[in-house]
NUPAMI-217150 format. One record per residue: residue in three letters; x, y, z of N, C-alpha, C in turn. Coordinates in steps of 0.1 Angstrom, whole numbers, padded with zeros to 4 digits, always signed. Layout:
BEGIN
AlaXYZXYZXYZ...
END
This chain:
BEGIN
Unk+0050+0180-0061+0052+0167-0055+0067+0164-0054Unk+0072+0160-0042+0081+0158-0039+0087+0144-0041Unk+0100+0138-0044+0103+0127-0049+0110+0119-0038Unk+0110+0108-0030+0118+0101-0020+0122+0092-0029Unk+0133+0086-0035+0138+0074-0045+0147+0069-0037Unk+0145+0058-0032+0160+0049-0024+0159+0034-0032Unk+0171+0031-0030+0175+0017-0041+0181+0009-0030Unk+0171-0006-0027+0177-0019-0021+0187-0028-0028Unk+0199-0029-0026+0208-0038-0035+0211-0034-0052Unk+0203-0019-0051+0208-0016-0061+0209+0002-0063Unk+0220+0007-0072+0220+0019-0069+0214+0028-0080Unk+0206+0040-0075+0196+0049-0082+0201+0056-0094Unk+0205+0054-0104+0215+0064-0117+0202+0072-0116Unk+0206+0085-0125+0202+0094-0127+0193+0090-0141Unk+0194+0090-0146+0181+0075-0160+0177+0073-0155Unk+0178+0065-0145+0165+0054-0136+0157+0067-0129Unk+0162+0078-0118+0156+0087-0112+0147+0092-0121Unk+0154+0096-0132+0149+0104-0142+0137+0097-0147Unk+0137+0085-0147+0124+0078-0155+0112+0077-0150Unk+0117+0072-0133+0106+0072-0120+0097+0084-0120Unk+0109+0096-0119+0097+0111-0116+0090+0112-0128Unk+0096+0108-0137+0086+0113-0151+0073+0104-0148Unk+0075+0090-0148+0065+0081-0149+0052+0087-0139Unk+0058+0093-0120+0050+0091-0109+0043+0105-0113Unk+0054+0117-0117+0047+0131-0124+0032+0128-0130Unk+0031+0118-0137+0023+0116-0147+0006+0115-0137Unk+0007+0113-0127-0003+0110-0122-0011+0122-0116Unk-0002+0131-0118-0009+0148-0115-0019+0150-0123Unk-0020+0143-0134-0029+0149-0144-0043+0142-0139Unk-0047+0138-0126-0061+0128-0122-0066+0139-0113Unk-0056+0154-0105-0063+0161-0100-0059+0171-0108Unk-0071+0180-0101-0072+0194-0104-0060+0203-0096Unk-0055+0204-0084-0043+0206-0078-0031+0196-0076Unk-0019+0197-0080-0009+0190-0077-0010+0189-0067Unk-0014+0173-0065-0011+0170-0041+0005+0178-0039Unk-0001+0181-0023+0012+0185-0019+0018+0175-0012Unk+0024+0169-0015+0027+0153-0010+0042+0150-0016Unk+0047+0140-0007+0056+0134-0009+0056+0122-0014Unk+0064+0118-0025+0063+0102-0033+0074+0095-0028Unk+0072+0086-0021+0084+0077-0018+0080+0066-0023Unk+0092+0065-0031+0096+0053-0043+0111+0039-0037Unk+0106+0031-0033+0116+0020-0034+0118+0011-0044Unk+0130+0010-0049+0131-0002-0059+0141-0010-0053Unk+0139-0023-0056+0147-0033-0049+0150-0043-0063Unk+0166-0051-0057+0167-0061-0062+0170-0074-0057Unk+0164-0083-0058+0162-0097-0051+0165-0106-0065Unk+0178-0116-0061+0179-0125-0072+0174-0119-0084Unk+0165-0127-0096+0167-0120-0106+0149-0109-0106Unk+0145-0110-0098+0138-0103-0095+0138-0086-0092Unk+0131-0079-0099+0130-0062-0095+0122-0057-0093Unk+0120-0050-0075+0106-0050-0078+0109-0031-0076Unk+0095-0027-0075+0094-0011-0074+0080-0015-0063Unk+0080-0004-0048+0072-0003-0043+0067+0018-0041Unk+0058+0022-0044+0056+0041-0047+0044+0035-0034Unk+0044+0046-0028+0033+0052-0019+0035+0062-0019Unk+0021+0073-0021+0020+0083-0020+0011+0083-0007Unk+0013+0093+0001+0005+0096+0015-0006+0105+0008Unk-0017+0111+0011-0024+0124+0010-0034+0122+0021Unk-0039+0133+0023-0051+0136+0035-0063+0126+0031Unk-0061+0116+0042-0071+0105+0041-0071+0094+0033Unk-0064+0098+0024-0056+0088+0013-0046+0080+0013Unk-0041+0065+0013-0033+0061+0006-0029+0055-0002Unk-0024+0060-0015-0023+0055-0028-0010+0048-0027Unk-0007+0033-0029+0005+0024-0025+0001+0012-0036Unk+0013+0010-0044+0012-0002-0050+0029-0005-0049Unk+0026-0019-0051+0040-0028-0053+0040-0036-0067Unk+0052-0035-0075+0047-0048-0087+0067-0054-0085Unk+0063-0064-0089+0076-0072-0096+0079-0073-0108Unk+0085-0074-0118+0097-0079-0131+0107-0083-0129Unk+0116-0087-0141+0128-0091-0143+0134-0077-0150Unk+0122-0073-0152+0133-0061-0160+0131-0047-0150Unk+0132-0039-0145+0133-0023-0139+0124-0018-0145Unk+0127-0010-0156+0119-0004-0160+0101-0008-0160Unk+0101-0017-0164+0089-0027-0168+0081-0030-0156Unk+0089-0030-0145+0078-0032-0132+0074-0014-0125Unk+0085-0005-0131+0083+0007-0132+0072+0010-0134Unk+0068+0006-0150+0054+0009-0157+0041+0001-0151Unk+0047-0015-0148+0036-0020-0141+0029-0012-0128Unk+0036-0005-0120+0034-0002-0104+0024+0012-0109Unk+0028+0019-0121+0025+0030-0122+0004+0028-0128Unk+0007+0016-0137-0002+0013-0137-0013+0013-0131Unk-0007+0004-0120-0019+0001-0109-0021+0011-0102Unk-0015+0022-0097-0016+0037-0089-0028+0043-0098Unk-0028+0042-0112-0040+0047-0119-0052+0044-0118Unk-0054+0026-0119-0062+0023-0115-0069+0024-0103Unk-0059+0023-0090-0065+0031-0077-0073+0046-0079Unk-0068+0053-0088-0069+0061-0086-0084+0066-0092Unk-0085+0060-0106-0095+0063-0116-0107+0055-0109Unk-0104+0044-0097-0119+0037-0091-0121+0046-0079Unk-0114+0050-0069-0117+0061-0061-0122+0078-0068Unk-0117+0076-0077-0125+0091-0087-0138+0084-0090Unk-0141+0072-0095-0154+0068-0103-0163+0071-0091Unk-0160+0061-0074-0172+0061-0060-0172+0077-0060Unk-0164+0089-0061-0167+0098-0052-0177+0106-0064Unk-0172+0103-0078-0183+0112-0088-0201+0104-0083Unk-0201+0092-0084-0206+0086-0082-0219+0086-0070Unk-0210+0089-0055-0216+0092-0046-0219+0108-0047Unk-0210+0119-0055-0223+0130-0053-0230+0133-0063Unk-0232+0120-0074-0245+0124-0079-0257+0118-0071Unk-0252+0106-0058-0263+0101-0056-0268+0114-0046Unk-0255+0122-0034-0259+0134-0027-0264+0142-0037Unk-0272+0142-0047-0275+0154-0051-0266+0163-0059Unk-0256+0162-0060-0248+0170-0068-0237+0180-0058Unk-0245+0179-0044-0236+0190-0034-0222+0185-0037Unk-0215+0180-0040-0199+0179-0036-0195+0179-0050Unk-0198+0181-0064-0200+0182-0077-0188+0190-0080Unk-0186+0203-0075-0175+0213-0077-0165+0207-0071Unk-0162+0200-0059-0151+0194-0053-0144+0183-0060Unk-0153+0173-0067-0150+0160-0065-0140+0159-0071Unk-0133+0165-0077-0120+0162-0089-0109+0166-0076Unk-0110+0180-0063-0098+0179-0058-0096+0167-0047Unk-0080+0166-0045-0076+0156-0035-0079+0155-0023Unk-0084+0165-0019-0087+0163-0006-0103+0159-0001Unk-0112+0164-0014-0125+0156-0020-0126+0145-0017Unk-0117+0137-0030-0114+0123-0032-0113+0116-0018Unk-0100+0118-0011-0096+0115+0001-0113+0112+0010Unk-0115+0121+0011-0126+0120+0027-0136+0114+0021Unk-0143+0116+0010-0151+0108+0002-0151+0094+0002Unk-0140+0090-0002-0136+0077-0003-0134+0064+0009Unk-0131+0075+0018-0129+0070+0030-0145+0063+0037Unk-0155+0074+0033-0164+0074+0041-0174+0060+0028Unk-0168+0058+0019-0174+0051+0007-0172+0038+0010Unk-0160+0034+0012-0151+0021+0016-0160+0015+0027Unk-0162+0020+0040-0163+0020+0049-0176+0012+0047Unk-0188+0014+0033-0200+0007+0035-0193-0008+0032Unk-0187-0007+0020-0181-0019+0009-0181-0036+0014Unk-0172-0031+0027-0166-0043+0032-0174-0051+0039Unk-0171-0069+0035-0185-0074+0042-0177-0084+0048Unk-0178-0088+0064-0167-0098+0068-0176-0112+0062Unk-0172-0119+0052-0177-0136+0053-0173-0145+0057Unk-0164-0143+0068-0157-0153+0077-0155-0150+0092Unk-0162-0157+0107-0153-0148+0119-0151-0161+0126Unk-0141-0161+0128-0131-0169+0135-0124-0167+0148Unk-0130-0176+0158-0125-0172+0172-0113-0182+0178Unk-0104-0176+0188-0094-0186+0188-0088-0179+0198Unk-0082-0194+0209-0076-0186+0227-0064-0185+0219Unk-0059-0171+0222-0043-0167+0224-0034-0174+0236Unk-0024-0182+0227-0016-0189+0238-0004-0184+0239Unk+0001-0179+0249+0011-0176+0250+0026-0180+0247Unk+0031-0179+0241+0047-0185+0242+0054-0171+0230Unk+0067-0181+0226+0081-0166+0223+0072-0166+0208Unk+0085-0156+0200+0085-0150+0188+0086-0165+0182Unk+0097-0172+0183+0103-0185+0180+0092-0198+0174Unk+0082-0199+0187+0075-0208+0185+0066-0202+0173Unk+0064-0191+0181+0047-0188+0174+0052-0187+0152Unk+0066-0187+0147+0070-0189+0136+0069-0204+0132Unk+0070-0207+0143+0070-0228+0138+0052-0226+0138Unk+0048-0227+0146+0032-0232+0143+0026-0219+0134Unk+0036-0212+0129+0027-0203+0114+0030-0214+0102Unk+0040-0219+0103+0049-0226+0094+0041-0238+0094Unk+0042-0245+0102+0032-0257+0106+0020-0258+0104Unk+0011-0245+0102-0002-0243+0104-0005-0241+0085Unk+0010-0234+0075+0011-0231+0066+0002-0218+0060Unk+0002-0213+0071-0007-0195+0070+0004-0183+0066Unk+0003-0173+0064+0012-0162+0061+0013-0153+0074Unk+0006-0154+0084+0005-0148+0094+0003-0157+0106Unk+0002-0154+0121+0002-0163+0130+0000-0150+0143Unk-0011-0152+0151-0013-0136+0161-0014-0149+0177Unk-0004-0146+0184-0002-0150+0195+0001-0139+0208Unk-0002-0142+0219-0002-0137+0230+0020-0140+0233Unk+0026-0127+0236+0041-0133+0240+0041-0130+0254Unk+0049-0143+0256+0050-0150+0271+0055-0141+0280Unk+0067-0137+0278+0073-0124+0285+0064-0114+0288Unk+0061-0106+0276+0055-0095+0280+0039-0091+0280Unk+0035-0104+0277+0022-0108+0276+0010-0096+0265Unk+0018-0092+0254+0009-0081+0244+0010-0090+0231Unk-0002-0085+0229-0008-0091+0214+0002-0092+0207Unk+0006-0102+0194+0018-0099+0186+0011-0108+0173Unk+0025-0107+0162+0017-0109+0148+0031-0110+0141Unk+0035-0124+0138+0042-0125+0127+0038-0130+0116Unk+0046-0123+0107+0040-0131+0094+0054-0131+0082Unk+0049-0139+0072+0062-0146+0062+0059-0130+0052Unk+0072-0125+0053+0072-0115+0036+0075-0121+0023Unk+0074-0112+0018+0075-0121+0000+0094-0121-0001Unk+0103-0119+0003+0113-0120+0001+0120-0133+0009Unk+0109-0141+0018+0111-0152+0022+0113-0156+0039Unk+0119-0137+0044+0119-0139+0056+0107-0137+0066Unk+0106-0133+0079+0094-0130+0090+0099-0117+0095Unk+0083-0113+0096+0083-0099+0101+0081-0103+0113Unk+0076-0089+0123+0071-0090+0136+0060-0077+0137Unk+0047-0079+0139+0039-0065+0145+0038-0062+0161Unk+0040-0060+0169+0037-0057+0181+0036-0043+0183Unk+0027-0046+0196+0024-0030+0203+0034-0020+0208Unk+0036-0011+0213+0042+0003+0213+0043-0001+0233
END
């Protein structure tokens, strides 16, 4: 596994590097093969806030958590935390699902690439919508469509933009500013 470590407002010492790989290392021990994967690790610092965001990519998989502290280290351990827990409830569905298949996927289920497609196809029953919500896209700028997210007091706001007339999607991040999603 390969290590990506970049630092927002704050800079990466070799301690801190050294503490990350050890911590994200530790997660090798849930498969049978070391993913061949890349770990990209951000830590940031905001006022007195630190947070750490790790995403690991794998085939079919994405293992991503974010936590916050005041202390570094400590949201280190929190983030790593929860990557386990992802990890140990997607191992439980896929053991899970091939005892209900019969046992056929029994020899796989511990590798990553197992996990991955398994899980994928597990999820997929899970989700149940209990809300649908219809609404005319009106057109206007980036500008407006932030005031009536603001106004409306939602985290998100999906408006039709007036110029180029493609679906768009702002929404408030946790560091207080607005993002933007639009199409390609």
């Amino acid at each position: 596994m390969q290590f990506n470590i970049r630092g927002e407002n704050i800079e990466v010492t070799p301690a801190l590097r050294e503490y990350v790989e050890k911590k994200v290392a530790k997660l090798k021990r849930y498969f049978n093969e070391t993913p061949n994967t890349d770990a990209y690790v951000n830590l940031k610092v905001y006022n007195n806030t630190q947070s750490v965001e790790v995403t690991i990519p794998m085939t079919g998989l994405l293992l991503r958590a974010e936590e916050s502290h005041t202390d570094m280290y400590a949201a280190i351990d929190l983030v790593i935390e929860k990557l386990e827990r992802q990890i140990r409830k997607h191992k439980t569905k896929v053991n899970r699902r091939s005892k209900q298949n019969g046992g056929i996927h029994e020899m796989i289920a511990n590798s990553a690439d197992a996990t991955t497609t398994l899980v994928v196809d597990e999820e997929e029953d899970e989700f149940e919508i209990v809300r649908e919500k219809r609404f005319d896209l009106k057109p206007m700028d980036t500008e407006e469509a932030i005031l009536q997210m603001d106004l409306l007091g939602h985290n998100f706001f999906v408006y039709n933009h007036a110029e180029t007339g493609t679906t768009n999607v702002v929404y408030k991040r946790k560091d207080g500013r607005y993002g933007l999603i639009s199409p390609e």
